[in-house]
C-alpha angles and dihedrals in degrees: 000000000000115000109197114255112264117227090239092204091055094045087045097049083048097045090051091050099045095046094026113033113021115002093157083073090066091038091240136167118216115188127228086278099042097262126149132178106260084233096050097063090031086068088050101049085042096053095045099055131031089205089067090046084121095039110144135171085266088066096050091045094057097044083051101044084048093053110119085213116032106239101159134054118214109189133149094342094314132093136188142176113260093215154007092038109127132220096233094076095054118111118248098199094205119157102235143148100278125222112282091257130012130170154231129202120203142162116284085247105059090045098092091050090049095055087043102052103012123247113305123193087248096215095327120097089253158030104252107219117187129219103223145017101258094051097044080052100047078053091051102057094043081074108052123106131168128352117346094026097136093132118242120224113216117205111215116203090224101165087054097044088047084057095051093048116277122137122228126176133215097247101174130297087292112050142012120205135209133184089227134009103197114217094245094069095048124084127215103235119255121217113291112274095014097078121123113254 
């Protein structure tokens, strides 16, 4: 049954950055009080490393009972940093008129569905948009495994989809979230430099 042993620094570096410094990389949603679903961060982790493949709650309990400071908290399927994290990165969550144009970034391989069917939260609470290119392509990227994994930025036609109807909350600076993002308002990239202002 032997899970392979799990280098607990370099879990714990990755953990801080994903629930403390930039949560909207792993597409995660803390709550006001810096929770996040175990599972939630364990599909992230998952998705980030091939060596955590086989990551599960059992792995993060023991990183955190061997710390020689306690720096998570692990309680009832959630788990949250105990410090450091600032508010900032929390999600706010407010329905507002978003910015004209935000972005996704995604492997190359999901990008047909998603111009097929729109963006779907995909077992989160929301669709994460990001503000800017280099963000949706640092996302992007998180996500890629194995061959054809240049991520792909998607540029969403927010101000237009706001205006037909879709509703788009003020997540942080960083990032603005939605429930569904139909086809119509997402646009296949062009190549980089040619797209239309």
């Amino acid at each position: 049954m032997g899970h392979k042993p799990v280098d607990d620094v370099k879990l714990s570096r990755t953990v801080a950055h994903a629930l403390r410094h930039k949560p909207w990389l792993y597409e995660l949603e803390l709550d006001d009080e810096g929770w996040v679903p175990v599972e939630a961060l364990l599909a992230a982790l998952r998705q980030r490393r091939g060596a955590w493949a086989d990551l599960t709650e059992e792995h993060l309990a023991g990183m955190i009972a061997r710390a020689d400071k306690q720096r998570y908290e692990l309680r009832e399927g959630k788990i949250r940093a105990l410090y450091g994290h600032s508010l900032k990165h929390r999600l706010a969550k407010t329905p507002a008129e978003p910015p004209e144009f935000l972005y996704h970034g995604t492997p190359t391989r999901a990008v047909q569905a998603i111009l097929a069917q729109g963006l779907k939260p995909m077992g989160r609470q929301y669709v994460h948009l990001s503000i800017d290119l280099e963000t949706a392509r640092e996302v992007g990227a998180r996500h890629g495994k194995g061959r054809d994994q240049r991520p792909v930025v998607l540029v969403i036609r927010a101000g237009e989809a706001h205006r037909s109807g879709v509703t788009f909350y003020e997540g942080n600076e960083m990032v603005w979230l939605a429930d569904h993002v139909p086809p119509a308002f997402i646009d296949e990239p062009s190549h980089e430099g040619k797209r239309d202002a």
